[in-house]
Short mmCIF file of the C-alpha atoms (twelve columns), coordinates in Angstrom:
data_MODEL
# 
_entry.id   MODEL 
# 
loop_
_atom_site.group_PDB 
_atom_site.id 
_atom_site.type_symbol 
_atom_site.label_atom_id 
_atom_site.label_alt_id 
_atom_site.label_comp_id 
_atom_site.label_asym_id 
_atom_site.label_seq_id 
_atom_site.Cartn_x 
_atom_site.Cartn_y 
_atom_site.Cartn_z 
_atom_site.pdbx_PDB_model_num 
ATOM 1   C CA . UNK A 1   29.825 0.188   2.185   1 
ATOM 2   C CA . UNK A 2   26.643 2.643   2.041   1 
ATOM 3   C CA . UNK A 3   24.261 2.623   -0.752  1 
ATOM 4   C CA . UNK A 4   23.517 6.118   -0.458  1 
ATOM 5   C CA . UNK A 5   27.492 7.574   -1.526  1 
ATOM 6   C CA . UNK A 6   25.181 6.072   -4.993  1 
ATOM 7   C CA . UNK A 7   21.837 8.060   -4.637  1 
ATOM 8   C CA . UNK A 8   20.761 9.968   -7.014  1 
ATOM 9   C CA . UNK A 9   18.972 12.461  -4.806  1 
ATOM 10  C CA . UNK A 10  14.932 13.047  -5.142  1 
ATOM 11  C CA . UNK A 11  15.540 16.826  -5.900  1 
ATOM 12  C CA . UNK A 12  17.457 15.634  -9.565  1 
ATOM 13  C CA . UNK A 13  14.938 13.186  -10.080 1 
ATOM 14  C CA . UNK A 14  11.660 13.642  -12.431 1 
ATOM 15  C CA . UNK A 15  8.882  11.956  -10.674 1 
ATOM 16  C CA . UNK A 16  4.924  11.947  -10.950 1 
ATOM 17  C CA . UNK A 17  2.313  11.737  -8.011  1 
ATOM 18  C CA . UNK A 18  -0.660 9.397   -7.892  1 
ATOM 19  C CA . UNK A 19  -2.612 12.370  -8.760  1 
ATOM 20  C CA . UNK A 20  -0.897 12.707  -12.038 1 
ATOM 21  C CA . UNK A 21  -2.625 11.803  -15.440 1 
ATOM 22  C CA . UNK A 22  -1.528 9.215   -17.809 1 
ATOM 23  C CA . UNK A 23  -0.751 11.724  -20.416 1 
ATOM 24  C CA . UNK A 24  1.428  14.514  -17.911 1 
ATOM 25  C CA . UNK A 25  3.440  11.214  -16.952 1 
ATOM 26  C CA . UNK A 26  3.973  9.745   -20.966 1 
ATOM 27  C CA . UNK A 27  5.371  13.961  -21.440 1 
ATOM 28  C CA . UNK A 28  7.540  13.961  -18.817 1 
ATOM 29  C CA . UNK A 29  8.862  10.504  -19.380 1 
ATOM 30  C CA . UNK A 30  9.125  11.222  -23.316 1 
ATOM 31  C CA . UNK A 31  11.045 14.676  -22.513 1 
ATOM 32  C CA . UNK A 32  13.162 13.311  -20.065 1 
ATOM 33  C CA . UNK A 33  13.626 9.990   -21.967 1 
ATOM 34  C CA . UNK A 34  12.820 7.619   -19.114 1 
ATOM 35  C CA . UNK A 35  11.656 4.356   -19.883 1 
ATOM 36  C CA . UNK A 36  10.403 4.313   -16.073 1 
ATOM 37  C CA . UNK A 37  9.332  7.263   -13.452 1 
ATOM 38  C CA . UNK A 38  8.973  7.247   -10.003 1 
ATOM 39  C CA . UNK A 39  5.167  7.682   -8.456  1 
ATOM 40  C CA . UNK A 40  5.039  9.043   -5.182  1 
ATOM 41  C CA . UNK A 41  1.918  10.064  -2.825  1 
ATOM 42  C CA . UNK A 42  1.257  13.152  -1.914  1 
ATOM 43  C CA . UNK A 43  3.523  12.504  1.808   1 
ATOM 44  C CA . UNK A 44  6.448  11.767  -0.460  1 
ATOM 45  C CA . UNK A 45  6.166  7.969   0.035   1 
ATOM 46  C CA . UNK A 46  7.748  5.686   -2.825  1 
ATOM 47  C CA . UNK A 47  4.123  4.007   -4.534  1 
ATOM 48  C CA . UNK A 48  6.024  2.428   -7.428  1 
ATOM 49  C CA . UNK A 49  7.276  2.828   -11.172 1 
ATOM 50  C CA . UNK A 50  5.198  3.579   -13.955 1 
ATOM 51  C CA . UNK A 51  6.992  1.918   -16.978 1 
ATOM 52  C CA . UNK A 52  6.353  2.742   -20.833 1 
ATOM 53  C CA . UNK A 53  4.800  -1.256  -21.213 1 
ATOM 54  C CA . UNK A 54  2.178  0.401   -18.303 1 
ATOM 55  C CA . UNK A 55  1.162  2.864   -21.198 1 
ATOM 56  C CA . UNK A 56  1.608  0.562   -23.771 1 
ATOM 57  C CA . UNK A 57  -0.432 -1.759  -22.476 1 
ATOM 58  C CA . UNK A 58  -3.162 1.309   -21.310 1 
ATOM 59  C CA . UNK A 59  -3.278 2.536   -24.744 1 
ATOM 60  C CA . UNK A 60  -3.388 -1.179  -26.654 1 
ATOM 61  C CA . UNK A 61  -6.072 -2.021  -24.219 1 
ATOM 62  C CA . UNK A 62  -8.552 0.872   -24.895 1 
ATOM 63  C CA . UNK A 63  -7.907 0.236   -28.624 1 
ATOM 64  C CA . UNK A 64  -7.447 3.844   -29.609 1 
ATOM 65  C CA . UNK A 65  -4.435 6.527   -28.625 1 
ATOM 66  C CA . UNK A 66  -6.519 8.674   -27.602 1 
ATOM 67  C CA . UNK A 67  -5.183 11.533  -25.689 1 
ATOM 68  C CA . UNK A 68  -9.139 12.600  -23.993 1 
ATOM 69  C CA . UNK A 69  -8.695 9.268   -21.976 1 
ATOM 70  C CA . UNK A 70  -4.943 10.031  -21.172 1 
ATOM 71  C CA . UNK A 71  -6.032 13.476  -19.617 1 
ATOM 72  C CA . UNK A 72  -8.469 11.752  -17.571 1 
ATOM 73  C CA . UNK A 73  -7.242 8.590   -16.415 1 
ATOM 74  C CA . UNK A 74  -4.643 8.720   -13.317 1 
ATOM 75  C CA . UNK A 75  -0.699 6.674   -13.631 1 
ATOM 76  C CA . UNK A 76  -2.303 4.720   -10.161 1 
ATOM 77  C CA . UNK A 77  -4.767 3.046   -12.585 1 
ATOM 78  C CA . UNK A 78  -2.155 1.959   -15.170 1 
ATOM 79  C CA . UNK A 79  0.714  0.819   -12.630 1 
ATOM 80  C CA . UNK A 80  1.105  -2.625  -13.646 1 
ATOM 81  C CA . UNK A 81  3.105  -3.676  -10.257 1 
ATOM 82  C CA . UNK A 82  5.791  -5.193  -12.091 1 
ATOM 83  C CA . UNK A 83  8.504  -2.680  -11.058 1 
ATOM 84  C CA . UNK A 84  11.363 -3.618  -8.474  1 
ATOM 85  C CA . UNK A 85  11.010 -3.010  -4.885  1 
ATOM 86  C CA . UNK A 86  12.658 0.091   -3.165  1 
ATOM 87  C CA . UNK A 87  15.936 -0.543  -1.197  1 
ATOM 88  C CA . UNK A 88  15.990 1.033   2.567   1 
ATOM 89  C CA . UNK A 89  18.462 3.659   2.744   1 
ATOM 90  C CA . UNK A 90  20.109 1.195   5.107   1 
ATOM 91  C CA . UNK A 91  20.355 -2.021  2.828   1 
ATOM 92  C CA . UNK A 92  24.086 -3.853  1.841   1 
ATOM 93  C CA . UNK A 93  25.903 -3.243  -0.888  1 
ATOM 94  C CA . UNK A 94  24.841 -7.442  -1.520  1 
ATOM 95  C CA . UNK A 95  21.038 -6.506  -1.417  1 
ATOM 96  C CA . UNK A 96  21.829 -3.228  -4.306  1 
ATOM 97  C CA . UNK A 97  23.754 -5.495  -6.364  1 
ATOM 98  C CA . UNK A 98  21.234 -8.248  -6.317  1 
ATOM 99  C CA . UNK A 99  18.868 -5.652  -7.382  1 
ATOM 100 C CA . UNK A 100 20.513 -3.800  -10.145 1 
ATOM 101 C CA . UNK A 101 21.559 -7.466  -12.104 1 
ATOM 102 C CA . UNK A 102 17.860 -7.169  -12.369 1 
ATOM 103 C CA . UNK A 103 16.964 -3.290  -12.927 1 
ATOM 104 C CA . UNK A 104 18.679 -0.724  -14.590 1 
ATOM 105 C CA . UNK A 105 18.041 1.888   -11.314 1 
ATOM 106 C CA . UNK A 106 16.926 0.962   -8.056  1 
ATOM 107 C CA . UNK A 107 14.704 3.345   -6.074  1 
ATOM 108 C CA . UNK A 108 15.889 3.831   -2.663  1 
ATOM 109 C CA . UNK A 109 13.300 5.256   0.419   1 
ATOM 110 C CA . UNK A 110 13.739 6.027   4.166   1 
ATOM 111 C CA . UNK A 111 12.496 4.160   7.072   1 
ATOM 112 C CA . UNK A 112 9.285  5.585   6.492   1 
ATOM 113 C CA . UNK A 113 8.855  4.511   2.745   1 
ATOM 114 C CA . UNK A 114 9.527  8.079   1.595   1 
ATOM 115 C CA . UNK A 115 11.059 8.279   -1.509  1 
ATOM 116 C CA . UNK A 116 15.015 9.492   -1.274  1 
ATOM 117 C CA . UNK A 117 16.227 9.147   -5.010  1 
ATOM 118 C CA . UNK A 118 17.492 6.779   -7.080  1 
ATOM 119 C CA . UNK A 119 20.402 4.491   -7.954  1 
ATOM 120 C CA . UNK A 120 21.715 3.712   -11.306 1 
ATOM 121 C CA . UNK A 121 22.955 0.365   -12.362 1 
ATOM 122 C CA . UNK A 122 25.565 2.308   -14.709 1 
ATOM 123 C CA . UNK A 123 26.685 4.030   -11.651 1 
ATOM 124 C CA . UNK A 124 26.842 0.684   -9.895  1 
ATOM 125 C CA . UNK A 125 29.161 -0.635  -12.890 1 
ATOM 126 C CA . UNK A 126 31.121 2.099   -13.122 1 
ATOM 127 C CA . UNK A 127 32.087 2.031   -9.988  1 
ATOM 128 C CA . UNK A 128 32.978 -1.902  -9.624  1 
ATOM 129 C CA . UNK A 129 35.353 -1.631  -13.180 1 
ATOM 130 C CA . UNK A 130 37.044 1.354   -11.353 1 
ATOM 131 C CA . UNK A 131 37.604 -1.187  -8.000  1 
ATOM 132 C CA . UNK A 132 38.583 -4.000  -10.242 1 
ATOM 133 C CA . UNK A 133 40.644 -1.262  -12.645 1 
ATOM 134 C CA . UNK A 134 42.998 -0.169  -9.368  1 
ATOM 135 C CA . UNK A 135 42.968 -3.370  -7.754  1 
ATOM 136 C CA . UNK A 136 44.550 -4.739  -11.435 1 
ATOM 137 C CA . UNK A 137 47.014 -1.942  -11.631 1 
ATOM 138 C CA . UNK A 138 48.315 -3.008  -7.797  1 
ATOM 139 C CA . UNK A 139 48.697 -6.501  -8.311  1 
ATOM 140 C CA . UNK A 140 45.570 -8.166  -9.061  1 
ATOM 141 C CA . UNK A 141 42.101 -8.668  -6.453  1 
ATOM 142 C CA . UNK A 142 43.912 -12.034 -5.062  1 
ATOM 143 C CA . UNK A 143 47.034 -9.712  -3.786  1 
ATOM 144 C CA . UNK A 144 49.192 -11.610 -6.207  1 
# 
């Protein structure tokens, strides 16, 4: 099965650039309600997730909230690292599953590491309990 029938596409997808600031990244994320947003370079490339422990962390660290810092400092500086890897466009359904037991979304690029959207891991269960749901109703997964 392809991944990508799961994509959320990069068009319906809030995402920062590395050139964004710490504080245009915690506004977007806080009117969105994202926990996590994609960074991308200026190409489109995937560069990671920024998370809300990333800007934890950032403010805990400078032991103040404040916001002059925020408007300065870029998300690239913050990234911790810690987010999952992108899928390929290409990868098995094994590989996504693997991925979202971990992650609630999974981001998914192109051969050239461009950033093509995302996958959600409610998506992912929605669609196995609707699989499991009809294979029930016809008997059962074991054909009996």
């Amino acid at each position: 099965m392809n991944i990508m029938r799961f994509v959320i596409p990069k068009s319906l997808v809030e995402y920062v650039t590395v050139d964004s600031t710490v504080r245009q990244a915690l506004e977007k994320m806080r009117f969105h309600r994202y926990a996590a947003i994609p960074v991308i370079d200026g190409e489109g490339r995937y560069v990671g997730m920024l998370r809300n422990d990333d800007i934890f962390t950032y403010f805990l660290d400078s032991g103040s909230f404040d916001t002059k810092s925020a408007e300065r400092d870029r998300v690239t500086d913050i990234m911790s690292g810690a987010a999952s890897a992108p899928l390929y466009h290409n990868s098995s359904m094994d590989e996504l599953i693997e991925q979202v037991k971990e992650h609630n979304f999974v981001p998914v690029v192109d051969d050239r590491g461009c950033f093509v959207g995302l996958i959600l891991r409610r998506d992912i269960l929605n669609f196995l309990f609707n699989h499991y749901s009809n294979n029930e109703k016809r008997g059962g997964i074991d054909g009996r």
